[in-house]
GUDREN-409406 format. One record per residue: x, y, z of N, C-alpha, C in turn; residue number from 1. Coordinates in steps of 0.05 Angstrom, whole numbers. Atoms other than C-alpha are relative to their C-alpha. Example, Ala and Ser with C-alpha at 12.3 -4.5 7.8 and 13.67 -1.06 7.14 Angstrom:
2
+--------+--------+--------+--------+--------+--------+--------+--------+--------+-----+
|    n.x |    n.y |    n.z |   ca.x |   ca.y |   ca.z |    c.x |    c.y |    c.z | seq |
+--------+--------+--------+--------+--------+--------+--------+--------+--------+-----+
|     18 |    -24 |      0 |    246 |    -90 |    156 |     18 |     24 |      0 |   1 |
|    -16 |    -24 |     -1 |    273 |    -21 |    143 |    -15 |     22 |     14 |   2 |
+--------+--------+--------+--------+--------+--------+--------+--------+--------+-----+
This chain:
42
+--------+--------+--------+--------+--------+--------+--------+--------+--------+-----+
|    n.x |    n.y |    n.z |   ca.x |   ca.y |   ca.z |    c.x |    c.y |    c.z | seq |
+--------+--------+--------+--------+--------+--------+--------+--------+--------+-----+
|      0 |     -1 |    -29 |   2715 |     27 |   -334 |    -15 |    -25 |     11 |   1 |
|      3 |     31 |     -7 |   2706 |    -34 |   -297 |    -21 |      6 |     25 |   2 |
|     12 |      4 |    -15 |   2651 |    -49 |   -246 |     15 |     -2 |     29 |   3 |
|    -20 |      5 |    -30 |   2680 |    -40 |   -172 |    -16 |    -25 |     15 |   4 |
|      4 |     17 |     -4 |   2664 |   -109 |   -140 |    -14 |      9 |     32 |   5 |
|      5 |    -10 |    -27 |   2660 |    -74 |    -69 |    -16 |     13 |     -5 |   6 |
|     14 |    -15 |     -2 |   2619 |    -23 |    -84 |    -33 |    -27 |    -10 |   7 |
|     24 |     25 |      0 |   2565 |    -84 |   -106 |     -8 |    -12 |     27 |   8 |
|      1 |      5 |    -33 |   2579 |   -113 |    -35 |     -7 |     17 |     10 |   9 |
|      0 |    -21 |    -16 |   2568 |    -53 |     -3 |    -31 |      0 |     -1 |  10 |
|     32 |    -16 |     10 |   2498 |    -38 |    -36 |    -21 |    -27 |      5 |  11 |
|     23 |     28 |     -1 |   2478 |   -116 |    -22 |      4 |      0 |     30 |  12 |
|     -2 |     -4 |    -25 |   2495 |   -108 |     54 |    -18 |     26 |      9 |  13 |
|     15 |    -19 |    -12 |   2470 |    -39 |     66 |    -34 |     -7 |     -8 |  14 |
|     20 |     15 |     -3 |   2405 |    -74 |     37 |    -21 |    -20 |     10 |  15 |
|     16 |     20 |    -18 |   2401 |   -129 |     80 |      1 |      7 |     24 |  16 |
|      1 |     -9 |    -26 |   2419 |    -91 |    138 |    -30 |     11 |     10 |  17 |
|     31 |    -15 |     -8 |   2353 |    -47 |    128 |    -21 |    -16 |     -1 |  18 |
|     29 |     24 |      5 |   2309 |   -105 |    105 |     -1 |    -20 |     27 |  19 |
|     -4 |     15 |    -29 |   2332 |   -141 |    175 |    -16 |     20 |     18 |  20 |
|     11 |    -29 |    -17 |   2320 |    -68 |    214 |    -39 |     -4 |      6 |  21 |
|     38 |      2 |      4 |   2250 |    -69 |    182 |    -12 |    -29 |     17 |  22 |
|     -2 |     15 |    -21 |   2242 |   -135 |    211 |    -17 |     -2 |     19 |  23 |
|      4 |     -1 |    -34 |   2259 |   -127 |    273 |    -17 |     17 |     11 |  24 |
|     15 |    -16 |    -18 |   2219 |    -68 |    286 |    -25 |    -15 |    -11 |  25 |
|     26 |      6 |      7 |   2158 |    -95 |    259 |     -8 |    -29 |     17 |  26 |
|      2 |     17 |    -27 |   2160 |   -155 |    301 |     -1 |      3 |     30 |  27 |
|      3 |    -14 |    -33 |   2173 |   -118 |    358 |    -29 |     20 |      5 |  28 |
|     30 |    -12 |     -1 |   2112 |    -73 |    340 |    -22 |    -17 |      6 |  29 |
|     22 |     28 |     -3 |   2070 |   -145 |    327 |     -1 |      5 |     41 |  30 |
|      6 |      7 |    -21 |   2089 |   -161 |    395 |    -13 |     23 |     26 |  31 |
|      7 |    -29 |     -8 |   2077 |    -86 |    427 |    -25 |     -4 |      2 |  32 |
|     26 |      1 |      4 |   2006 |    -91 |    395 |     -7 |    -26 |      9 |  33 |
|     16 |     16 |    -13 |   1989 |   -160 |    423 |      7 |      2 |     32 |  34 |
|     -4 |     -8 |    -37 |   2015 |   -138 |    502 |    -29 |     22 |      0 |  35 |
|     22 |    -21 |    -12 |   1969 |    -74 |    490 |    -31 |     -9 |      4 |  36 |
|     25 |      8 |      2 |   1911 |   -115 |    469 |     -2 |    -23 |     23 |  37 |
|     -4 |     16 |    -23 |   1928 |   -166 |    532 |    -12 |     22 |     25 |  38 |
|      7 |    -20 |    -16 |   1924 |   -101 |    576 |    -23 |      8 |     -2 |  39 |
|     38 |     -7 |      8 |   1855 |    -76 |    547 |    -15 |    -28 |      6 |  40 |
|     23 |     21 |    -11 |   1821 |   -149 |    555 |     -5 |      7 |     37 |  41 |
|      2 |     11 |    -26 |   1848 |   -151 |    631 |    -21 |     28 |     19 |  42 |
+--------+--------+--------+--------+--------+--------+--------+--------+--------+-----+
């Protein structure tokens, strides 16, 4: 039985999709947490 070529693609995309996701939320969190700490100085 032969290796399905797509199913490889599949599993390297749905990987970078989540490792992007992660990311983005965590950047967006960064930035979140330096507005809240902008608001608490003022």
């Amino acid at each position: 039985m032969r290796a399905n070529p797509y199913l490889f693609a599949a599993y390297f995309a749905t990987w970078t999709i989540h490792i992007t996701y992660l990311g983005i939320i965590a950047s967006r969190y960064a930035k979140l947490k330096r507005e809240v700490n902008d608001l608490k100085q003022d």
